[in-house]
C-alpha positions in Angstrom: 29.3 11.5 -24.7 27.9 13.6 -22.3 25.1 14.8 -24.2 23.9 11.5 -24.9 23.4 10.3 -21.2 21.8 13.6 -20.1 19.5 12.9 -23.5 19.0 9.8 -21.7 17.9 10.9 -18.4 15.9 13.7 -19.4 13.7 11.6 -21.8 12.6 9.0 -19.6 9.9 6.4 -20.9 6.4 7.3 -21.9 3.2 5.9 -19.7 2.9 3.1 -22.2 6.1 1.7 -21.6 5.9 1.9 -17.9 2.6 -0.3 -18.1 4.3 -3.0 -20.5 6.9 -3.6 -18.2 4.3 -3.5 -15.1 2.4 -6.1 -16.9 5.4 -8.0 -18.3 6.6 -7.8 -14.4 3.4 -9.4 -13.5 2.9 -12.1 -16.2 6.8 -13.6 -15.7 6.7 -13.3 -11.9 2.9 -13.4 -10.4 4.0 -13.9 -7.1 6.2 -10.9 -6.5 3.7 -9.1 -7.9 1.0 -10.1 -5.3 3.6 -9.1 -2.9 4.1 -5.9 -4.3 0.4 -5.7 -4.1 0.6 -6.7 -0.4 2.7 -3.9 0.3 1.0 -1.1 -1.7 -2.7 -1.9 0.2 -0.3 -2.2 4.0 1.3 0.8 3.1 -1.6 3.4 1.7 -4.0 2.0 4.6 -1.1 2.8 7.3 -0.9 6.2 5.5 -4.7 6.7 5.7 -5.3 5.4 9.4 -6.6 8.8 10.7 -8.8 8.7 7.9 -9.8 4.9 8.4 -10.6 4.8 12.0 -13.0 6.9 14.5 -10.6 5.5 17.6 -8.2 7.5 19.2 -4.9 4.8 19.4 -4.3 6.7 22.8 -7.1 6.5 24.7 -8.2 4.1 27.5 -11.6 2.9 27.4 -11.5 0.3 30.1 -14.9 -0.5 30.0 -14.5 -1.9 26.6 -11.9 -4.3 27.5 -11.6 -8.0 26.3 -14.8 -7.5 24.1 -15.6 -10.4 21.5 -16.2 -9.6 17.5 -19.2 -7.5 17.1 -20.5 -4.9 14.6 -18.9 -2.1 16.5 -15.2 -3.9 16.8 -14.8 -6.3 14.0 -11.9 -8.2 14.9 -13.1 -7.5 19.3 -11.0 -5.4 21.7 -7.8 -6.8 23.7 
């Protein structure tokens, strides 16, 4: 008995199995899946912030303040 479940957990499913059940995920339940999505892109563009922006978080630039939308600061400064 014991054998059988470490059998079990030491053989895992193959790459081809994960997918199927990835797609089959997303084909029965299309909107959990774009949340999933959702998260994933939130999550790996949290992660890669440093990476992302040129702006220190910290920093005061005062003469930037209340700036509208432009090429420099897409979404303007507050």
């Amino acid at each position: 008995m014991a054998i059988q479940q470490s059998e079990r957990l030491t053989s895992g499913k193959s790459g081809l199995a994960v997918w199927k059940s990835i797609s089959g995920f997303m084909t029965r339940k299309p909107l959990g899946a774009a949340g999933v999505a959702i998260i994933v892109v939130m999550v790996v563009m949290a992660a890669a912030t440093p990476i992302i922006t040129f702006y220190d978080p910290i920093e005061w630039n005062l003469s930037d303040k209340l700036e509208s939308p432009s090429l420099t600061h897409w979404l303007g400064t507050d």
